[in-house]
C-alpha positions in Angstrom: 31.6 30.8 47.2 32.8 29.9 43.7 33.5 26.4 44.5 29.2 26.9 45.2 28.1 28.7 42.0 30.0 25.9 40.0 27.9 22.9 41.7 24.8 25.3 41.2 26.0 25.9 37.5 26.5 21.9 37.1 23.5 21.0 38.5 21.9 23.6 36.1 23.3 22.0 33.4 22.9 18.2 34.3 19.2 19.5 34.9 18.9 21.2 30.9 20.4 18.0 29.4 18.0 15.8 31.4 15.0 17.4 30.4 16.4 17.3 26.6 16.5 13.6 26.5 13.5 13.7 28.3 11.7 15.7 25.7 13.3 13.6 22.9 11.2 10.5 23.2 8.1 13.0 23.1 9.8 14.8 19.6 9.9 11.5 18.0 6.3 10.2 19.0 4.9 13.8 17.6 4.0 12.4 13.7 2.7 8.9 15.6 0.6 11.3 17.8 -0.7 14.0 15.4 -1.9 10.9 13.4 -3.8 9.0 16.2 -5.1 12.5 17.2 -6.1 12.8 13.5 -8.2 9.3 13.5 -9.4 9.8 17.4 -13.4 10.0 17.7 -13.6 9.3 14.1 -16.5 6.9 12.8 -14.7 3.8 11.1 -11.4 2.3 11.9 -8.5 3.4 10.3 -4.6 1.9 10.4 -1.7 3.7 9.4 2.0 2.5 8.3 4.4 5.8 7.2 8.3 5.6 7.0 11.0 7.0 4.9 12.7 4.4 2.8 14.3 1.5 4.2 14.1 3.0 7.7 11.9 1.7 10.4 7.8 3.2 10.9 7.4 6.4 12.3 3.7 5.6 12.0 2.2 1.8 13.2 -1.2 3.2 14.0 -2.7 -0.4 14.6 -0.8 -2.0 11.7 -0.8 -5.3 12.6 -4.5 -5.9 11.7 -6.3 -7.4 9.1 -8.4 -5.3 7.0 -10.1 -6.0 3.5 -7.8 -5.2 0.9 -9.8 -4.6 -1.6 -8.3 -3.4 -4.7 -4.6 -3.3 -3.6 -4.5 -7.5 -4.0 -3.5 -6.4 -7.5 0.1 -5.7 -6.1 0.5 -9.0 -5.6 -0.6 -10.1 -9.2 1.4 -7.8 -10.5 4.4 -9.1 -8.9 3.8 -12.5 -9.8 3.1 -11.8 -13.9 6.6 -9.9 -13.1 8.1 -13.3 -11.4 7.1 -15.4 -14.3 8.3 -12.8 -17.4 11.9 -12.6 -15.3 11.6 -16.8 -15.4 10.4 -16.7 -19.4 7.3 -18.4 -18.0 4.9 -15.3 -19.4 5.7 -12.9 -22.2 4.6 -9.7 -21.9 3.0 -9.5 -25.4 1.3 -12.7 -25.0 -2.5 -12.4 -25.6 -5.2 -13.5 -23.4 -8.9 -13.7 -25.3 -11.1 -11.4 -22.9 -13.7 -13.7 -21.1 -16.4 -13.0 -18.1 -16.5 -16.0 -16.9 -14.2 -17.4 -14.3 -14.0 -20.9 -12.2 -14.7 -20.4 -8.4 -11.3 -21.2 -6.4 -13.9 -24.2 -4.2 -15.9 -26.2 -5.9 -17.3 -26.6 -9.6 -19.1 -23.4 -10.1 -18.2 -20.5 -12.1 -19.5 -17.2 -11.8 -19.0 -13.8 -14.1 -17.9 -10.2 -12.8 -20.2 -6.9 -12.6 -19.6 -4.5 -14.9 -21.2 -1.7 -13.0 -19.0 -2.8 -9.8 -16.0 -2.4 -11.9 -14.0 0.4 -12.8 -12.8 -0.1 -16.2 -15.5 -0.2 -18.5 -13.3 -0.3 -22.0 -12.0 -3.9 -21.5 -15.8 -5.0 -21.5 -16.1 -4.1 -25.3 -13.2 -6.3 -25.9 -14.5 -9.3 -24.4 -13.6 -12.5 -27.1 -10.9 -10.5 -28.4 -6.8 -10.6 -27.5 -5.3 -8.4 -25.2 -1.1 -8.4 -24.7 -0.6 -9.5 -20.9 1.4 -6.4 -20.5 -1.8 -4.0 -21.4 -3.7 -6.1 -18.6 -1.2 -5.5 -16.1 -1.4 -2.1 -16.8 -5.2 -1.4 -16.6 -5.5 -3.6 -13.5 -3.6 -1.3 -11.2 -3.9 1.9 -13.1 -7.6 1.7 -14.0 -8.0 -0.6 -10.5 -10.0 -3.7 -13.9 -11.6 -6.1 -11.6 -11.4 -7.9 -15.0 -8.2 -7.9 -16.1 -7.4 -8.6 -12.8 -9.4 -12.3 -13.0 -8.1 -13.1 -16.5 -4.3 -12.5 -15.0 -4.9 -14.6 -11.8 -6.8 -17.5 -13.8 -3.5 -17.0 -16.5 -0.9 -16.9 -13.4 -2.9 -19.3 -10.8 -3.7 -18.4 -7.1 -1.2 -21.2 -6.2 2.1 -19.3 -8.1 1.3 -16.4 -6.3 1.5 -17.4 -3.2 4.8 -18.9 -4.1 6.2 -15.9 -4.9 4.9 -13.9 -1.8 6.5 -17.1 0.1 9.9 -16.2 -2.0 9.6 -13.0 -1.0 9.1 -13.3 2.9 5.9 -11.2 2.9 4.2 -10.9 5.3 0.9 -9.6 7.2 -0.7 -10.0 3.5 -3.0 -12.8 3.0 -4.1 -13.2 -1.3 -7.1 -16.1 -1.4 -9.2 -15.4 -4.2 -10.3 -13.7 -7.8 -12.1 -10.5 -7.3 -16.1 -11.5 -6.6 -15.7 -15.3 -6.2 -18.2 -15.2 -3.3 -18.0 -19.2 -3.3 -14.5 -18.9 -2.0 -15.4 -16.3 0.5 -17.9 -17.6 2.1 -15.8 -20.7 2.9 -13.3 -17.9 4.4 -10.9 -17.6 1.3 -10.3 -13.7 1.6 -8.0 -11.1 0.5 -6.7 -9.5 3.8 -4.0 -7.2 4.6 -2.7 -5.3 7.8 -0.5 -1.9 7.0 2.6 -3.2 8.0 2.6 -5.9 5.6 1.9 -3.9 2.5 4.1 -1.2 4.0 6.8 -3.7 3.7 6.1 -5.0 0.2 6.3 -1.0 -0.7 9.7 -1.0 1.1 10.9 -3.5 -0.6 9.6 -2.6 -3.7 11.1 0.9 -3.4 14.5 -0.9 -2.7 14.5 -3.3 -5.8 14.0 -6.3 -3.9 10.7 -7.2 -5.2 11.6 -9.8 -8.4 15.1 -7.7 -9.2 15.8 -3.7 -9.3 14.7 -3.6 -13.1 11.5 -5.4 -12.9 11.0 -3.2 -9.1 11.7 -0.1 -11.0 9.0 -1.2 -14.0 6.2 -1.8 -11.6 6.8 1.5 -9.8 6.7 3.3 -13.2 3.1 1.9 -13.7 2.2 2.8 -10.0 2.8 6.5 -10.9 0.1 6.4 -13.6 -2.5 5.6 -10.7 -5.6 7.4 -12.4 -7.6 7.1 -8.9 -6.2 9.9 -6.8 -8.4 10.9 -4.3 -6.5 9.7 -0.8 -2.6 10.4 -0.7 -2.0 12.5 -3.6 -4.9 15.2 -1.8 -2.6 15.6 1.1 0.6 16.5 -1.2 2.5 19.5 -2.7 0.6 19.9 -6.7 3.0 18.0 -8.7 4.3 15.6 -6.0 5.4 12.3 -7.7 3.5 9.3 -5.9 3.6 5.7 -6.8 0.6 4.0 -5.4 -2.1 1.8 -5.4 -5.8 2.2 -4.0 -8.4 0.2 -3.2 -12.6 0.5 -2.1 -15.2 -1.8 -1.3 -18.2 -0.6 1.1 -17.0 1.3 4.0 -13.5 0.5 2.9 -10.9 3.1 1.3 -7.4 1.8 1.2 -3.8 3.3 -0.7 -0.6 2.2 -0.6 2.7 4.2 -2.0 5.6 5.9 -2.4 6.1 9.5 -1.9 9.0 11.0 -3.6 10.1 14.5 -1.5 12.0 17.4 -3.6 15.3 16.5 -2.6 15.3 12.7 -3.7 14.2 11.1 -0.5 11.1 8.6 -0.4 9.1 7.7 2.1 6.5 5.3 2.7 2.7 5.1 3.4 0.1 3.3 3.6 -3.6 3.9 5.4 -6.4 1.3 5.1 -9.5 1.6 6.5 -12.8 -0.2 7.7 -16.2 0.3 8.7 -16.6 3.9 7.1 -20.3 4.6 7.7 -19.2 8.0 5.6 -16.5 7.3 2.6 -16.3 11.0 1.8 -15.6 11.8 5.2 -13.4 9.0 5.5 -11.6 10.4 2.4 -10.8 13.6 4.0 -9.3 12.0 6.9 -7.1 10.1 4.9 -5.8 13.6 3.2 -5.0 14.8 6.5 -2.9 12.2 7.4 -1.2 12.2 4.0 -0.6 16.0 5.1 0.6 15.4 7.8 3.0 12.9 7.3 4.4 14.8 4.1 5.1 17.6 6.2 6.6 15.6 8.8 9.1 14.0 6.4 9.7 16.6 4.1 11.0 18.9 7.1 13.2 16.4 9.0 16.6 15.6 8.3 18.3 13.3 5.9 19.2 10.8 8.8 16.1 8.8 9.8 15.9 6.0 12.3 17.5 2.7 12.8 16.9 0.5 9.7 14.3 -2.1 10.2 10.6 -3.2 9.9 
């Protein structure tokens, strides 16, 4: 009889452990599924890339497609100007005159920026005066200046950057043209990104591989003056260090960052969105998944998963 109740006791246990790793798959899927849960039945389309640093998604909520990118193109300027000050190519306290008018990327016709579309009002009042290279830099991803933006792609030239995002191995990012050259777009010059892509170039970024460590560690520092704060930072403890960048055109909210947890981890995210017939309420989504994903992280152990994209 005893030789029985050990089988029945083996079999009990060979049954326990079988539905552990049966259950474990489902553990690991839990942030993927809370977040397609989030975004199910919701108006718009939304794709989501989260990860902890240097470790493969736990979040690739249709990631792999191509979505306006809207104001985060001015990563990739950024990274260029810091390209060509590593190379000696660009000072940082070299002046550009501020200008509104700007040669379209096809063709012979030029065409001038909105101010009222634009975010950054201040470098308006400046225009036929210098401003230091570095001060552009800065206003283009912290105050989002469509302006400052232009006069540092006309200084830098479309064709350098796409060097650099060459050098660099990006991918899943496509940058085609100054901010309101409509000329350009309507020949199908865009700036396009999937979540993956820029998820990457924050992975990257976050490692020191984006130019060199120093110049990676200068561009996160202006990336945590972000003054538009409205999509991850919502979802986050008060006080919760982010380095990010956001971007909106109609029906289209977009930030990509770096979370930094309490106990010096960092994580990844990065949620883009399209066909919002309600921004607002495509704002509040957004929260929730930064919520979600925060709490997720900030909760699970210091091993992550397999390195990897």
């Amino acid at each position: 009889m005893s030789g029985i109740f050990a089988m029945l006791r083996r079999g009990v246990m060979t049954a326990t452990v079988g539905l552990v790793c049966a259950a474990a798959p489902v553990q690991a899927a839990t942030l993927a599924q809370d977040v397609a849960k989030t975004v199910s039945g919701q108006p718009g389309s939304f794709a989501v890339y989260a990860a902890m640093s240097g470790q493969r998604p736990q979040v690739c909520l249709n990631c792999t497609d191509y979505i306006n990118a809207a104001s985060t193109m001015k990563l990739f300027v950024m990274d260029a100007a810091y390209d060509m000050f590593t190379r000696g190519t660009l000072q940082p306290q070299e002046t550009i005159v501020v200008h509104n008018r700007f040669h379209s990327l096809v063709g012979t016709r030029s065409f001038s920026l909105e101010q009222k579309e634009d975010s950054y009002d201040p470098l308006y009042a400046q225009i036929g005066r210098p401003v230091t290279v570095s001060e552009l830099v800065r206003v283009m991803i912290q105050y989002s200046s469509n302006l400052a933006t232009n006069l540092m792609v006309e200084r830098i030239g479309v064709p350098y950057i796409h060097a650099v995002m060459h050098a660099q191995h990006l991918k899943g990012v496509r940058f085609g043209r100054m901010i309101e050259d409509y000329d350009a777009n309507d020949k199908g010059i865009r700036n396009e990104m999937t979540a993956k892509g820029l998820g990457m170039f924050m992975q990257k970024l976050d490692q020191g591989k984006i130019v060199g460590p120093a110049q990676s560690a200068a561009m996160i520092d202006i990336l945590r003056g972000q003054t538009f704060n409205d999509m991850i930072p919502p979802g986050l403890p008060p006080g919760t260090p982010v380095a990010h960048k956001t971007g909106w055109v109609d029906g289209v909210r977009n930030d990509a960052g770096i979370v930094f947890l309490p106990d010096g981890r960092h994580y990844i995210l990065v949620m883009l969105t399209k066909s919002l017939p309600d921004e607002a309420a495509g704002i509040r989504v957004l929260n929730g998944i930064s919520r979600q994903v925060y709490g997720h992280f900030a909760a699970s152990p210091a091993m992550g998963a397999p390195k990897g994209g």
